[in-house]
N, C-alpha and C positions, 0 to 999 in steps of 0.2 A: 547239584551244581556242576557245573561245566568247565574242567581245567582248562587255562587255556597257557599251553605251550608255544614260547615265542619260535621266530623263527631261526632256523638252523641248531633247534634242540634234535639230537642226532639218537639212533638204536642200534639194533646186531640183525645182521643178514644170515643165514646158510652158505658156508663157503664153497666157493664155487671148483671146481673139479679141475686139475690140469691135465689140459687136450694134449692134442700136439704139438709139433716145433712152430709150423706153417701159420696157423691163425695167431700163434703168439707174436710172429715176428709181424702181421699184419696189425696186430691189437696199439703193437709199439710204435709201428710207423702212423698210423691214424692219427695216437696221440701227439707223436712231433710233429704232424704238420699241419695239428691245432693250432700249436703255440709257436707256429713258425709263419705260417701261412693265412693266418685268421686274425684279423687287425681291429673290427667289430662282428657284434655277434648279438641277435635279436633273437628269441624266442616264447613261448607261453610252456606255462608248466603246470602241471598238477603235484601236489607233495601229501608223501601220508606218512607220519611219527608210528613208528612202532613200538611196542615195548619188548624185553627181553623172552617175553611169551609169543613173542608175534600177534600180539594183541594191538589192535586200532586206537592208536590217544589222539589223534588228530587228523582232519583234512584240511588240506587248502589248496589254492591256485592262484596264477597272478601269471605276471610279464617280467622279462628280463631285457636289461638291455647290458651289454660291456663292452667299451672303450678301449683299448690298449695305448698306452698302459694303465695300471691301477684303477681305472674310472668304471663303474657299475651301475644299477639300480634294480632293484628287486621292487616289483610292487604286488603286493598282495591282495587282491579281492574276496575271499572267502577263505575262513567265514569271518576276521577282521579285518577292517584294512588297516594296512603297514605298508612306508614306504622305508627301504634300505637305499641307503645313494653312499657311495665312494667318490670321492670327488678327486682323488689322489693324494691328499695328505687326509683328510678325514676320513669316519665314517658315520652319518648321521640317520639314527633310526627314530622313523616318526611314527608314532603309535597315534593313529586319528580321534578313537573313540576313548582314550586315557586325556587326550589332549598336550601332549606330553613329546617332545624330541629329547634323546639323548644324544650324546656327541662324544666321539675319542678319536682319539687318531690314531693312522691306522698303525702305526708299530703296537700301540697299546690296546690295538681294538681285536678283531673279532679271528684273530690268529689263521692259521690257515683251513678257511672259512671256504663254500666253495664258490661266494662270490670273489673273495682276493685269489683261488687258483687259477677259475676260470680268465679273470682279468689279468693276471700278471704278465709276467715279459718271459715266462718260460723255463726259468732254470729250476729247473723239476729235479736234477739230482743232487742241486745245493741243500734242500727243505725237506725231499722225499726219499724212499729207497723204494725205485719201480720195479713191480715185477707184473709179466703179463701170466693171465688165467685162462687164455683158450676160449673157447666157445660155449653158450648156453643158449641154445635155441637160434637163434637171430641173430643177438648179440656177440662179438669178441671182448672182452674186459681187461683191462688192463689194472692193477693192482697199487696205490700209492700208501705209504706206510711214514707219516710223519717222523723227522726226526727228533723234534721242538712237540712235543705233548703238550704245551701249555694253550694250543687253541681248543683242548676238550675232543681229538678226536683222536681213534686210534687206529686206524682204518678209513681210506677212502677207496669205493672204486668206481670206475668210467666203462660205462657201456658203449659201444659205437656200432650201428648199423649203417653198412653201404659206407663207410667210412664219415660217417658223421656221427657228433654224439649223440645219442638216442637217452642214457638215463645215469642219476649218480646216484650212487646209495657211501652214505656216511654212517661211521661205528663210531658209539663213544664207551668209556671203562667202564658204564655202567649197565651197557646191553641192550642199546636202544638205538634203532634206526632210523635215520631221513632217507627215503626211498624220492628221487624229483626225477622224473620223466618227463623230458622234454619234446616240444611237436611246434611244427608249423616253424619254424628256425630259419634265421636269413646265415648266409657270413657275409661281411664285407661289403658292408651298405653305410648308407650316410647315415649318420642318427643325430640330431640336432643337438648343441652340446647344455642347452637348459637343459637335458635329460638329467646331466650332472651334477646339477646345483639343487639343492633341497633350503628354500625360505621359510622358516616355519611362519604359520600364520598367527596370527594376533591372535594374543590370551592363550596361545601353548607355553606352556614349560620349558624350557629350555636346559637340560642338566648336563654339565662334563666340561670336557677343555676345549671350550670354546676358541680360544689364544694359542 
């Protein structure tokens, strides 16, 4: 039987080595002028669940889209599909093949998750303690370190090549990682705003705080 881990079930990476001063203060500037400068943001992605072995528990891929502020959508194609949408007061996760939407909002939902980073308004030092990690290959990484542990993660980091994000890998207490690398990425494009609205369809489930 075939577990299936939903999405943004997180693992543990290899930590990454500190370079020196130069690509750290590039890693930090990248970062701010994501969340400064990046108002939407399109991409496709591949994700693979580790476990604390660095053993494979999952594959998948799908499409992102984020809105600023708070408004997302994660849609998953392989190997179930799953639509994640942030609408800015909820977050509504629709499981197709369960037949099934759950719903919370987002103070209560999916904590700092890295579709609410990616979308938020920026203030990275209110929720995180950043620190930048230098260079590994290609990549400059920059370091976030929740302050609020109650979203399940203990560790996030942001990969950025050529000053765009290239890949995030998320840590949880238990020693298992989300590795998402991202490709093919717009910033600052129109996205039509039905992206953000999630109607489940007749004969789904409907479970949480709907109100």
């Amino acid at each position: 039987m075939i577990m299936r881990i939903r999405a943004f079930t997180v693992g543990s990476l290899v930590v990454i080595a500190m370079l020196s001063w130069a690509p750290q203060v590039q890693a930090a500037d990248d970062l701010q002028r994501f969340f400064s400068d990046v108002q939407s943001y399109t991409a496709k992605f591949s994700q693979v669940v580790l476990d604390e072995s660095f053993n494979t528990l999952q594959e998948s891929s799908g499409t992102l889209w984020i809105q600023r502020p708070d408004k997302f959508r994660w849609d998953y194609d392989i190997p179930f599909e799953q639509h994640i949408v942030g609408d800015g007061e909820r977050i509504w996760v629709h499981d197709v093949e369960l037949q099934q939407v759950t719903v919370r909002r987002v103070s209560g939902g999916l904590g700092a998750t890295p579709a609410l980073l990616l979308a938020g308004r920026g203030k990275l030092e209110e929720n995180f303690s950043v620190n930048s990690l230098g260079s590994q290959g290609q990549l400059e990484w920059t370091q976030l370190i929740p302050k609020n542990k109650d979203g399940g993660y203990e560790e996030i980091r942001i990969g950025f090549e050529n000053g765009r994000i290239r890949m995030l890998e998320m840590i949880d207490g238990f020693g298992q990682t989300t590795r998402i690398v991202l490709r093919d990425a717009n910033e600052n494009v129109e996205i039509d705003a039905g992206k953000f609205v999630l109607e489940p369809p007749p004969g789904t489930d409907v479970v949480g705080e709907i109100r």
